[in-house]
N, C-alpha and C positions, 0 to 999 in steps of 0.2 A: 451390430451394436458394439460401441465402443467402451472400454472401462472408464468410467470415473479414476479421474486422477487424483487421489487424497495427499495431503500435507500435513505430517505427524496427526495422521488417523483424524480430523479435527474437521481440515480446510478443503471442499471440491474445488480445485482449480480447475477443472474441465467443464464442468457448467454451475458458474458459480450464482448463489443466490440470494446470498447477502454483501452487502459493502465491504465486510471482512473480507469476503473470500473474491468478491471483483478486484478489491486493492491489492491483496494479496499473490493474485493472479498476474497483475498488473508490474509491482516487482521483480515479481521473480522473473519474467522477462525486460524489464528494462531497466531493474535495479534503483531506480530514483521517481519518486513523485512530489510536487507539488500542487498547494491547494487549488490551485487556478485551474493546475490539468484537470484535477479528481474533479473540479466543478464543468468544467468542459467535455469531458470524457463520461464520465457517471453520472456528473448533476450532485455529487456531493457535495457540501455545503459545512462540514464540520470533520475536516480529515483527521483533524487533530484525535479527536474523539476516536476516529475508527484505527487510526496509530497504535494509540494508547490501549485499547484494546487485543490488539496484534503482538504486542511488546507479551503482551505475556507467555509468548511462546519464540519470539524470533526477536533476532537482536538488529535493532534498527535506530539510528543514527539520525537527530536533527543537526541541520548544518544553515545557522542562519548567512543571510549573504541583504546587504546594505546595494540601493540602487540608489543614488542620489537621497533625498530624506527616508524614503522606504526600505523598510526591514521584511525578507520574506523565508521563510523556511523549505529546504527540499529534506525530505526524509529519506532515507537511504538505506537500501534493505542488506546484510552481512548474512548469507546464509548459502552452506556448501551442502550440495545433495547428500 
């Protein structure tokens, strides 16, 4: 049986069980989400919300980016083991 991997004592990123800690998980290996993925990937529907929630412990970056009329956000996670 393997350890649980904790995130400032908080987040299980080894079997994670909430959206915090899927998203969460999800960063720290690929450094960048948007909403489109989280709804592809998780099926969440309001990343924002689980962002914003994260933010109170990890320092994470909106970076909006313009496609022809469309404005879309990748969030972007700053954080050194």
């Amino acid at each position: 049986m393997t350890k649980d991997r904790m995130i400032k004592g908080l987040y299980n990123v080894t079997n994670p069980k909430t959206q915090q800690e899927q998203v969460l998980k999800y960063l720290l290996k690929n450094k960048t989400i948007t909403s489109w993925k989280a709804i592809e990937t998780f099926r969440i529907t309001r990343l924002a919300d689980v962002i914003y929630g994260l933010r109170c412990n990890f320092d994470i970056e909106s970076k909006d980016t313009r496609v022809g009329k469309k404005i879309f956000t990748t969030y972007i996670l700053h954080y050194d083991k």
